[in-house]
C-alpha atoms as a printed R data frame, in Angstrom:
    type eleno elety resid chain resno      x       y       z
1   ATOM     1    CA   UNK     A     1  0.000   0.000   0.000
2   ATOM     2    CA   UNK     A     2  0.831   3.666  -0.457
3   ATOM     3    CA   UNK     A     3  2.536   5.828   2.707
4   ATOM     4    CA   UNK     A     4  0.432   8.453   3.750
5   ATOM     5    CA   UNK     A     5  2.271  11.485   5.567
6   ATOM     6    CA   UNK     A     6  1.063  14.496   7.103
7   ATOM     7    CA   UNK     A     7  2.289  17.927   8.282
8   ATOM     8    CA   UNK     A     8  1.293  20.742   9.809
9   ATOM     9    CA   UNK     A     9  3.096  24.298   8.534
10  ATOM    10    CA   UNK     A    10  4.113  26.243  11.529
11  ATOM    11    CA   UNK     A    11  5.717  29.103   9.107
12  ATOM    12    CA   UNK     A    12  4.960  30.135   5.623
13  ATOM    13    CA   UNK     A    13  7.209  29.059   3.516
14  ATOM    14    CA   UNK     A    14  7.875  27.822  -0.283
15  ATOM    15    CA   UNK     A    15  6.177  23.930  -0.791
16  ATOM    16    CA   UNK     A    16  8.953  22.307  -2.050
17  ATOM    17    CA   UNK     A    17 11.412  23.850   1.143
18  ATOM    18    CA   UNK     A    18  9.428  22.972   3.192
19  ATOM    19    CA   UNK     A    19  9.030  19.175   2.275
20  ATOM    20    CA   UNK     A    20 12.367  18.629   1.770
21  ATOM    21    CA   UNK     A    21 13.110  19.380   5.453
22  ATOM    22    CA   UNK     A    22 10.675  17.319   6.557
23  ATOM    23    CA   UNK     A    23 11.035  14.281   4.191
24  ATOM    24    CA   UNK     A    24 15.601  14.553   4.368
25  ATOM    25    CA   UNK     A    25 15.433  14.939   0.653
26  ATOM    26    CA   UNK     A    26 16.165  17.791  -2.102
27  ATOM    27    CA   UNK     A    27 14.015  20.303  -3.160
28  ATOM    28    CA   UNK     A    28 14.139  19.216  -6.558
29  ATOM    29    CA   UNK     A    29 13.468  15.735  -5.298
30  ATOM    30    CA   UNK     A    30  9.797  17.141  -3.837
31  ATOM    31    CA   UNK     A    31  9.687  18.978  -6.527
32  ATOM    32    CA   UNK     A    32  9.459  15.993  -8.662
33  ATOM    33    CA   UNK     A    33  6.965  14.854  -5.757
34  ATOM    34    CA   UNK     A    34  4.898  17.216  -6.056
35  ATOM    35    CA   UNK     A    35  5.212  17.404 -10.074
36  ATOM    36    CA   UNK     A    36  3.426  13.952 -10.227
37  ATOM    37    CA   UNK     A    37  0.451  15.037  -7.688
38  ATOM    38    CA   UNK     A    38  1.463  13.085  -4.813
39  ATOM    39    CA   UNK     A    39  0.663  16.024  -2.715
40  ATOM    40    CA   UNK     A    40 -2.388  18.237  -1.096
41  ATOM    41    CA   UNK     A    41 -2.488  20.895   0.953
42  ATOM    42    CA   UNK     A    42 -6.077  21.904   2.983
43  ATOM    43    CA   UNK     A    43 -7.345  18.859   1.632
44  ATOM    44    CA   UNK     A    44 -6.627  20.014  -2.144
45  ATOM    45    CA   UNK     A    45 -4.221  18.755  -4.416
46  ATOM    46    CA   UNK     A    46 -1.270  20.735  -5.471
47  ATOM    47    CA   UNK     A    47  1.219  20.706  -8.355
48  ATOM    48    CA   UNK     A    48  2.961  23.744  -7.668
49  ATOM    49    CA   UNK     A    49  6.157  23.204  -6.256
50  ATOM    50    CA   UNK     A    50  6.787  26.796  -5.184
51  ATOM    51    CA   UNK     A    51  3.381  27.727  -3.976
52  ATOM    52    CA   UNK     A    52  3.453  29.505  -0.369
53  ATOM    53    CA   UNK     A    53  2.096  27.703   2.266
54  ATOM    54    CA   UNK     A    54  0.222  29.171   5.516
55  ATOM    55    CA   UNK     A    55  0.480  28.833   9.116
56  ATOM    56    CA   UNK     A    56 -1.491  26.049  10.689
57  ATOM    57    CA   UNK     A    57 -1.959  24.420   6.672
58  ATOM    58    CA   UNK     A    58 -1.766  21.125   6.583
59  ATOM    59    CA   UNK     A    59  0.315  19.310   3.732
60  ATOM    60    CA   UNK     A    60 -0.457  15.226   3.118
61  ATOM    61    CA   UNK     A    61  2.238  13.543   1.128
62  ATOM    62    CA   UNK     A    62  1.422  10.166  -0.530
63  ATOM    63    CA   UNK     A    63  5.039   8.198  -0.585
64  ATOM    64    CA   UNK     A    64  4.565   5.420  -3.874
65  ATOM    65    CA   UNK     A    65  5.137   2.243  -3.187
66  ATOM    66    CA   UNK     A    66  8.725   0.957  -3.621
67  ATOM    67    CA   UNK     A    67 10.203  -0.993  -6.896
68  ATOM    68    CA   UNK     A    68 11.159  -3.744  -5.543
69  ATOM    69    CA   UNK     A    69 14.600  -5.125  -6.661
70  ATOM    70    CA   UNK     A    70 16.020  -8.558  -6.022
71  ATOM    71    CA   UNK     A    71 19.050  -9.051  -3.461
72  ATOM    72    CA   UNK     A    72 22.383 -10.724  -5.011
73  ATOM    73    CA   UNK     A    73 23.268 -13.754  -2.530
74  ATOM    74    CA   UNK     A    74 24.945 -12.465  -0.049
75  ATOM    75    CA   UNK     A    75 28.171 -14.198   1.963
76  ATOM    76    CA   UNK     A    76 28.666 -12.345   4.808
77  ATOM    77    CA   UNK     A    77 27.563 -11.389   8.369
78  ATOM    78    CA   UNK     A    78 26.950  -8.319   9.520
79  ATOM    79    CA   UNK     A    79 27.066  -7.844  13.326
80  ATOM    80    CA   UNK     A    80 23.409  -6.341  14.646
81  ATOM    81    CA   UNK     A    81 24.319  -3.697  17.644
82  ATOM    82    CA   UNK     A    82 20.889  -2.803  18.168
83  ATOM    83    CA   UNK     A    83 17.086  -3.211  16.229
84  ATOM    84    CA   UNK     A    84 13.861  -1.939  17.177
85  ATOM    85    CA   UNK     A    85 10.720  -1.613  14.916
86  ATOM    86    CA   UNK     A    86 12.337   2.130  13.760
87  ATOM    87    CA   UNK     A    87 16.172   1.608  13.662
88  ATOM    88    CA   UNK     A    88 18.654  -0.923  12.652
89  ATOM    89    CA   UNK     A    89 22.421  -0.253  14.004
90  ATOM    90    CA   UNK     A    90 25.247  -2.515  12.588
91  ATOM    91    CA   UNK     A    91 28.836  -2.863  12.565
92  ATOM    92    CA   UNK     A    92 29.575  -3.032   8.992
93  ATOM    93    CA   UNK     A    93 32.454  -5.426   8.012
94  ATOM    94    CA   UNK     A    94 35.503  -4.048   6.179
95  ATOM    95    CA   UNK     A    95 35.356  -5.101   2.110
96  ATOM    96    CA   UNK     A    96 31.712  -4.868   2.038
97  ATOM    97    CA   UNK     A    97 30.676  -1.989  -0.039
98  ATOM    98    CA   UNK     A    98 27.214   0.008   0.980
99  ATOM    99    CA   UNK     A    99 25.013   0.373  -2.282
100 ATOM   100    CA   UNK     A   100 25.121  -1.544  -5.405
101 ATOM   101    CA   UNK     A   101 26.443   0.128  -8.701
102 ATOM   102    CA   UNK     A   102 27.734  -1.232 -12.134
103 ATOM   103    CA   UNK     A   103 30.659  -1.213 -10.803
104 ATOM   104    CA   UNK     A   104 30.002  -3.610  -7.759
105 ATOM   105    CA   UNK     A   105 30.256  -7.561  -8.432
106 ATOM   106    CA   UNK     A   106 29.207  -8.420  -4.932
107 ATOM   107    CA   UNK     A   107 26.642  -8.451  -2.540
108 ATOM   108    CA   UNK     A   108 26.470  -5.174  -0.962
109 ATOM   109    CA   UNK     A   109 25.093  -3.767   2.629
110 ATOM   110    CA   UNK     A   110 22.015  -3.136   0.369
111 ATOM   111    CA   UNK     A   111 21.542  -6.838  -0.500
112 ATOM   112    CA   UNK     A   112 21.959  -7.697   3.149
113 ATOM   113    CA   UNK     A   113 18.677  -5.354   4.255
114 ATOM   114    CA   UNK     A   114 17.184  -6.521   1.626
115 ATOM   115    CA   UNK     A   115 17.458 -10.472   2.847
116 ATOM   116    CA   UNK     A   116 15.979  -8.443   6.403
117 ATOM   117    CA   UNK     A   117 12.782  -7.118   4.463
118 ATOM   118    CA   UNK     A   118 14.414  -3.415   4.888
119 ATOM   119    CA   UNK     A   119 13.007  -1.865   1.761
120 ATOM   120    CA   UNK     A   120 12.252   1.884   2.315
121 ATOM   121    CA   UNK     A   121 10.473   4.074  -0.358
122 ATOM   122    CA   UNK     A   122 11.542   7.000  -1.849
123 ATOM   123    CA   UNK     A   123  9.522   9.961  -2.849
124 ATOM   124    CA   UNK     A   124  9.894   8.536  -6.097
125 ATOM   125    CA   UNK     A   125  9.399   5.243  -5.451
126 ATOM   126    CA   UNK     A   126 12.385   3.979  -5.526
127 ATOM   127    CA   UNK     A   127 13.731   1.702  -2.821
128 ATOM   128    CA   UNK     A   128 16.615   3.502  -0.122
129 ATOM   129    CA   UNK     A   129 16.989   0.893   2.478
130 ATOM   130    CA   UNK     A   130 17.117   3.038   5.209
131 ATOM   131    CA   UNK     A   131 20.756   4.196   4.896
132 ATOM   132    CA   UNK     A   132 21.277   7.339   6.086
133 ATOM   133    CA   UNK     A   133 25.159   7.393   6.380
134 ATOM   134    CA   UNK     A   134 27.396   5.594   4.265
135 ATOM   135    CA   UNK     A   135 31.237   4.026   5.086
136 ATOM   136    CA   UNK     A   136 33.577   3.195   2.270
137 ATOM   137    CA   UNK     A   137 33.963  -0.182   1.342
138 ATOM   138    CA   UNK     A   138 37.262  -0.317   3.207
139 ATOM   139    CA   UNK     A   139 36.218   1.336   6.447
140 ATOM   140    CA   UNK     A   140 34.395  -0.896   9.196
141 ATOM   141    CA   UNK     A   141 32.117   0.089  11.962
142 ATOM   142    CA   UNK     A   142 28.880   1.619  13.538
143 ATOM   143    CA   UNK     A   143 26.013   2.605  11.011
144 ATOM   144    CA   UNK     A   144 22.475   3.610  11.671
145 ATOM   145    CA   UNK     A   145 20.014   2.255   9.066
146 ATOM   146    CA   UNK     A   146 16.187   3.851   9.597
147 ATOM   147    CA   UNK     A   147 13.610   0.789   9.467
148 ATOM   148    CA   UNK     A   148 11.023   3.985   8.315
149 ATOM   149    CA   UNK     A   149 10.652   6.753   6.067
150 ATOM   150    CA   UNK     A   150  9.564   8.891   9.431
151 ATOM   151    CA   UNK     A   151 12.925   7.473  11.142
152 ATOM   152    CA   UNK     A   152 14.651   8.004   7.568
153 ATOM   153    CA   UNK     A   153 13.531  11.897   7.593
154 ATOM   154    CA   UNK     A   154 14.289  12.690  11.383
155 ATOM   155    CA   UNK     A   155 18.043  11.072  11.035
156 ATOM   156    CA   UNK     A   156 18.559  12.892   8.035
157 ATOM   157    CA   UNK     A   157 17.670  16.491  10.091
158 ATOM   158    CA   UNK     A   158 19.979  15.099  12.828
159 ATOM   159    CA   UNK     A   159 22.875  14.666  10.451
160 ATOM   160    CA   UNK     A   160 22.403  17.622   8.725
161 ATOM   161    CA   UNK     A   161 22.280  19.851  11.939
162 ATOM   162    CA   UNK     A   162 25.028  17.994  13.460
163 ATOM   163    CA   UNK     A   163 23.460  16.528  16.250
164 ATOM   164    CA   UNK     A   164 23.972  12.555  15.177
165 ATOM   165    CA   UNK     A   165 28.092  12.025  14.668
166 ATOM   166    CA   UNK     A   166 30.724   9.362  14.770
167 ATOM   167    CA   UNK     A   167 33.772   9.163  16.584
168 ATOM   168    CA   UNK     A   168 36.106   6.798  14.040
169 ATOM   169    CA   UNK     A   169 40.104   5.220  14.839
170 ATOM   170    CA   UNK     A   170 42.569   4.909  12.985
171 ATOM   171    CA   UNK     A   171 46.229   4.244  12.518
172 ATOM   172    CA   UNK     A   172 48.630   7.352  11.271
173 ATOM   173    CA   UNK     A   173 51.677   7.812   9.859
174 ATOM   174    CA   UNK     A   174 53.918   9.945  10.580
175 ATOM   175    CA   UNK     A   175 52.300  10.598  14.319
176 ATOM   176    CA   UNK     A   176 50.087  14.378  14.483
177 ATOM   177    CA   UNK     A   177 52.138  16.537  17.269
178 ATOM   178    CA   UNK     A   178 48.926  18.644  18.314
179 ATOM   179    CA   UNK     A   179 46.871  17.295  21.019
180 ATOM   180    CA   UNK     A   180 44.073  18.431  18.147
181 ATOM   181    CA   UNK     A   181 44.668  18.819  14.483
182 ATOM   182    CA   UNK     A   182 42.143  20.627  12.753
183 ATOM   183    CA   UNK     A   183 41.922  20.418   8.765
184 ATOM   184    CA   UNK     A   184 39.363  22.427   7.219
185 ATOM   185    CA   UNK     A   185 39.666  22.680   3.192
186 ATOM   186    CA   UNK     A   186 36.962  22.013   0.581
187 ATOM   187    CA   UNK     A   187 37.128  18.370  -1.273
188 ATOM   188    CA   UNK     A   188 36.549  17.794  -4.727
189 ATOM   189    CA   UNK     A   189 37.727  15.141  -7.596
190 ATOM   190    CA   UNK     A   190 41.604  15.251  -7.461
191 ATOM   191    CA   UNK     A   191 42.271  16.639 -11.331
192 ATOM   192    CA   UNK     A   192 45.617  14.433 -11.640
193 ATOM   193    CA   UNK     A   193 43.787  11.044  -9.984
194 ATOM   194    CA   UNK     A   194 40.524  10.432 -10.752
195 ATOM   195    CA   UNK     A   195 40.088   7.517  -8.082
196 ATOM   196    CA   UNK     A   196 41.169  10.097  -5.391
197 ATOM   197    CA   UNK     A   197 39.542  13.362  -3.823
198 ATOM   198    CA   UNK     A   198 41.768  15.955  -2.505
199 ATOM   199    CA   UNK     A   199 41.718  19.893  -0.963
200 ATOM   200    CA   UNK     A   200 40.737  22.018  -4.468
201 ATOM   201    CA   UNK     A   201 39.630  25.236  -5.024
202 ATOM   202    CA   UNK     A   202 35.860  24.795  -5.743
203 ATOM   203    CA   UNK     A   203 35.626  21.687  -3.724
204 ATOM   204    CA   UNK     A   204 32.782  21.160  -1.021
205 ATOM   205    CA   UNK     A   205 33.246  22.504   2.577
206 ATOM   206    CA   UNK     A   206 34.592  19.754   4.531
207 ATOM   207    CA   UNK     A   207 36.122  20.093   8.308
208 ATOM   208    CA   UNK     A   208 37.725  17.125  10.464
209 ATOM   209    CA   UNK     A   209 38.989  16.962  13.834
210 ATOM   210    CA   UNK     A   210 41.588  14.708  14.924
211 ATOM   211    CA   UNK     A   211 43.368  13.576  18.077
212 ATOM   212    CA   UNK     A   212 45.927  11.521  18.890
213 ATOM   213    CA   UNK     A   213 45.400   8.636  21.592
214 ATOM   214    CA   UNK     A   214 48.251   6.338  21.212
215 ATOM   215    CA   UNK     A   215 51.966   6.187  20.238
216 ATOM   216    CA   UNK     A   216 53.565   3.196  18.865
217 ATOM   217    CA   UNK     A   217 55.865   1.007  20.611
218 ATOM   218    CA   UNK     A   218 58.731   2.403  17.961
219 ATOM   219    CA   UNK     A   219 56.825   6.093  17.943
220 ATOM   220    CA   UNK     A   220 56.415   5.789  14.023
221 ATOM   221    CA   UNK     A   221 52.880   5.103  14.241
222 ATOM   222    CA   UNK     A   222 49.991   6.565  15.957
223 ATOM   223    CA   UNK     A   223 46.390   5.585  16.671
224 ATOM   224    CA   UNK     A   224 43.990   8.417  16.478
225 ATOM   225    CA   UNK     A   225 40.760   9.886  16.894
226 ATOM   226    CA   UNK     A   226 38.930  11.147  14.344
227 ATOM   227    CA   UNK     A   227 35.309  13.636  14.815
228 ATOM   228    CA   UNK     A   228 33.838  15.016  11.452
229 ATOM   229    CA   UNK     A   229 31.929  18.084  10.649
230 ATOM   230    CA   UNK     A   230 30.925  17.213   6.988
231 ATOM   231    CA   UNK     A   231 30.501  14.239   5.291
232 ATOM   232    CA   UNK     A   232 32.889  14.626   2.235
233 ATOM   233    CA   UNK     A   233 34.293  11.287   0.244
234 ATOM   234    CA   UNK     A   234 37.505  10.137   1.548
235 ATOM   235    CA   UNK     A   235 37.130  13.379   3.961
236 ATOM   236    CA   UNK     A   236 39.562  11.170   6.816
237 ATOM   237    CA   UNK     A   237 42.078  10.508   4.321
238 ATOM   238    CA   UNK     A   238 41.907  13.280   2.001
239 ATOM   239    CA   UNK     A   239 42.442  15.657   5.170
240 ATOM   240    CA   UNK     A   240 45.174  13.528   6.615
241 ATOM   241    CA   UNK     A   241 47.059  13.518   3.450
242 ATOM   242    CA   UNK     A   242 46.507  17.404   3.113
243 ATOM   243    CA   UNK     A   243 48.852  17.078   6.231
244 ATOM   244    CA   UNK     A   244 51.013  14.689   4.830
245 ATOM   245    CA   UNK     A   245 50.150  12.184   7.109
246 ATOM   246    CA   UNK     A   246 48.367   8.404   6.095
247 ATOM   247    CA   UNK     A   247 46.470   5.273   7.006
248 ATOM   248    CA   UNK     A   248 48.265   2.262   7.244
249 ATOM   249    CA   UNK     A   249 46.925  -0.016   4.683
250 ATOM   250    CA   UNK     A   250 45.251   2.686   2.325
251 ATOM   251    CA   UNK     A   251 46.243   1.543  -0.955
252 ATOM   252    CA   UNK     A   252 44.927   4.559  -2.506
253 ATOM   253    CA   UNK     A   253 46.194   7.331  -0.688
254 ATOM   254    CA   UNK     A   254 49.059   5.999   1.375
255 ATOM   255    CA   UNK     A   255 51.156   3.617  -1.470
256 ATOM   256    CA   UNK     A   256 54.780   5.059  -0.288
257 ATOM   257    CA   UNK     A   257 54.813   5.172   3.446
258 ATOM   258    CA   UNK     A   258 57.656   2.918   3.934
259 ATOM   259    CA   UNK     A   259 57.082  -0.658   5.555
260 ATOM   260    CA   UNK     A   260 54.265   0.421   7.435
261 ATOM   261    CA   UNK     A   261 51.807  -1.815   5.958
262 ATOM   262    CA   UNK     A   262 48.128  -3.981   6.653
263 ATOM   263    CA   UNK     A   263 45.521  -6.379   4.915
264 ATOM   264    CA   UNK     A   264 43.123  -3.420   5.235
265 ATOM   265    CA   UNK     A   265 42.586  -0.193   5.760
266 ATOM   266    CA   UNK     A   266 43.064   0.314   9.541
267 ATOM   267    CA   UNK     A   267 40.134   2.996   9.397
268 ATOM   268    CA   UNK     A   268 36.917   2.402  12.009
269 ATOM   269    CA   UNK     A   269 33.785   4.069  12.839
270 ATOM   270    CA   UNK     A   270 33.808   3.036  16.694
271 ATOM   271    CA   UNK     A   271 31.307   4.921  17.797
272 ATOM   272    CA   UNK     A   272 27.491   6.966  17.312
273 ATOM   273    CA   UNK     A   273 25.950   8.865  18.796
274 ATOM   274    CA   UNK     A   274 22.229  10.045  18.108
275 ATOM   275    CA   UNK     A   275 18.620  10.635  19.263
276 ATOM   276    CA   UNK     A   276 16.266   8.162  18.920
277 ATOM   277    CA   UNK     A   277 13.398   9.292  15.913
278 ATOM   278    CA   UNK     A   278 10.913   8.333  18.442
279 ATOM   279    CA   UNK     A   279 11.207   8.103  21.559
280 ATOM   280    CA   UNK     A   280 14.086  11.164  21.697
281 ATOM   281    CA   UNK     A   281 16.305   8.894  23.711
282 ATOM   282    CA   UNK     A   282 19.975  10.092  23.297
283 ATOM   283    CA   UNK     A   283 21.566   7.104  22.411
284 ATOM   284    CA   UNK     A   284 25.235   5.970  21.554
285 ATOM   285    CA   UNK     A   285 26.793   2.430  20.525
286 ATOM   286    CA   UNK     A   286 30.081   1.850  20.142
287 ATOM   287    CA   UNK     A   287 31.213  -1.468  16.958
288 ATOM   288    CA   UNK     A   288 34.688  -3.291  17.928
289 ATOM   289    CA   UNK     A   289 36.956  -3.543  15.097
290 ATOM   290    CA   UNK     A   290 37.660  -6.368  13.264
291 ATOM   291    CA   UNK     A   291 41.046  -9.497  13.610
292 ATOM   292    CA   UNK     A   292 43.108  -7.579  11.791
293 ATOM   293    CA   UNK     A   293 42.721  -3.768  12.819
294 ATOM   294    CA   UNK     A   294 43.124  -5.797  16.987
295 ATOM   295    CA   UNK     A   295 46.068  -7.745  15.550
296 ATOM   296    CA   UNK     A   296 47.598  -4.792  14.348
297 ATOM   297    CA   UNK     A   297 46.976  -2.848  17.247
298 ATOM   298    CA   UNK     A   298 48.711  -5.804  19.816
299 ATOM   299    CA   UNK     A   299 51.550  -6.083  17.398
300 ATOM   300    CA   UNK     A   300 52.893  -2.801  17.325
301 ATOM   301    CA   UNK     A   301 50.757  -1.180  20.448
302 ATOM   302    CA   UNK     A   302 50.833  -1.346  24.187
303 ATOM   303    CA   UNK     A   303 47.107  -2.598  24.365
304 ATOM   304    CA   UNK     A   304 46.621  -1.466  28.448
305 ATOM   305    CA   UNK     A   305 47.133   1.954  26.880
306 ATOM   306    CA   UNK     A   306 45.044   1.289  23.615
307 ATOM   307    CA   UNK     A   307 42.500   0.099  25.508
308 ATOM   308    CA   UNK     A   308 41.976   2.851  27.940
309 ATOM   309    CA   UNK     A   309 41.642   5.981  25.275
310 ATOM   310    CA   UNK     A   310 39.106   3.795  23.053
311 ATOM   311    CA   UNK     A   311 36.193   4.160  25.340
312 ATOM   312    CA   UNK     A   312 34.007   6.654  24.008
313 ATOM   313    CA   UNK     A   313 33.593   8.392  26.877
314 ATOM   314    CA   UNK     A   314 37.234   9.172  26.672
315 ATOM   315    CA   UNK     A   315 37.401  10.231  22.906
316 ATOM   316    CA   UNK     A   316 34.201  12.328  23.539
317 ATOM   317    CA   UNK     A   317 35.960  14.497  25.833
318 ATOM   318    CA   UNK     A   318 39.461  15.096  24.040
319 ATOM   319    CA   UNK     A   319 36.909  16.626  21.837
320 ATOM   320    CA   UNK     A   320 34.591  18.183  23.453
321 ATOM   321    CA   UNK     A   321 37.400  20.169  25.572
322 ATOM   322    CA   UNK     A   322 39.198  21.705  22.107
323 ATOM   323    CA   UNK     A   323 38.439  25.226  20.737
324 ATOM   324    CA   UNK     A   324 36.793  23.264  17.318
């Protein structure tokens, strides 16, 4: 069956604005919306996309039902942190890209929620699954996946106005020598490397935080703490490479950093924080990283001391007590 939304206008404003903050999409997505008359306001149908709406109006979106798609077989597990009827969170294995694309031979994230019945509509129709955040296919850890277009729209707001955010780890070289680094340049392709992003002129605001934790046992390494302000492609290593530092095992942006080396890239959301669409619980859940970031870590760490700046409650603070 069709979704049936409704909103009440508590400021006049253009149509399509004003749906696009409520539904987490673009205006010329609810343009498009309203385009195809999915859309009334006082009880009359509308296919005006800037008409100006009242106070106290109320605006009923029909959602279409989604296509429906089939899932590739998928061959991996995906660790479930936390599920209730309007969120999913995960801890998304390392080598498992998000959404599907031409490009993409295996099963994706995507496939996985679809094997879970997660199959979200669009304003167009066509099927989201939920995600609201995305991790490369390299980079493991926490994601929030909205189980409803309701949860969808209110996690969207929260990312937008910066009040859901991830705290990720990862494993420099050469070690930062600030207590906090901040990087703020705009991303776009890199013009030399079309694989890469990098800090251009005409790129997209981006901003990152990060903060060192731990030294390694030779002080050529470091594991950090990373806090971001945007959500740019390859924003972590794009800024860390604007400051000539790297991962260890980015094949992309780190190939010459001497024998520092890893089966993956030692990059890891470990931890979310958000409000709950609902209920308006602050919540936060932290993913543990995989064999071979922990490996790693024990190899060329002293683990007493790794252990005791990964709690969240820890990384939270190194942050929250810098001028950022």
């Amino acid at each position: 069956m069709e979704k049936a939304l409704s909103f009440s206008v508590d400021a006049p404003q253009r149509l399509d604005m004003f749906l696009a903050e409520k539904l987490g999409q673009t205006r010329s997505q609810t343009a498009q919306l309203v385009k195809k008359e999915a859309v009334r306001v006082a009880g009359k149908l509308c296919t005006k996309p800037g008409m100006k709406l009242k106070t106290e109006q109320i605006v009923e979106v029909v959602l279409p039902q989604p296509k429906q798609s089939e899932a590739r077989e998928v061959t991996f597990d995906v660790e479930i942190l936390y599920e209730d009827d309007d969120i999913l969170v995960v801890n998304k294995p390392s080598g498992v890209t998000v959404h599907p694309a031409a490009s993409v031979k295996d099963a994706t994230l995507v496939d996985w929620l679809k094997e879970k019945g997660i199959r979200l509509s669009t304003i167009s129709g066509e099927e989201r699954h939920g995600i609201v955040h995305r991790l490369d296919k390299g980079t493991s850890g926490v994601m929030v996946v909205a189980k409803t277009n309701e949860a969808h729209a209110n996690l969207a707001r929260q990312l937008e106005e910066k009040r859901m955010g991830r705290y990720y780890l990862c494993v420099v070289t050469p070690p930062l020598k600030d207590d906090v680094r901040i990087v703020e340049c705009p991303i776009g392709r890199n013009p030399t490397n079309r694989i890469k992003m990098a800090c251009v002129d005409g790129g997209k605001a981006a901003k990152s935080a990060f903060s060192p934790l731990v030294l390694s046992k030779d002080e050529k390494e470091q594991l950090v703490a990373c806090k971001l302000f945007t959500g740019r492609t390859h924003q972590i290593r794009v800024h860390l490479e604007h400051i000539s530092r790297h991962i260890v095992g980015d094949e992309v942006y780190a190939k010459n950093i001497g024998k520092a080396s890893a089966e993956r890239i030692l990059l890891h959301a470990h931890t979310l924080y958000l409000t709950h669409p609902k209920s308006g619980q602050a919540m936060q859940f932290s993913a543990k990283y995989d064999d071979v970031f922990k490996n790693y870590l024990e190899k060329k760490f002293d683990m007493e001391r790794v252990n005791e700046t990964i709690l969240p409650e820890y990384i939270a603070h190194k942050f929250d007590t810098a001028e950022l």
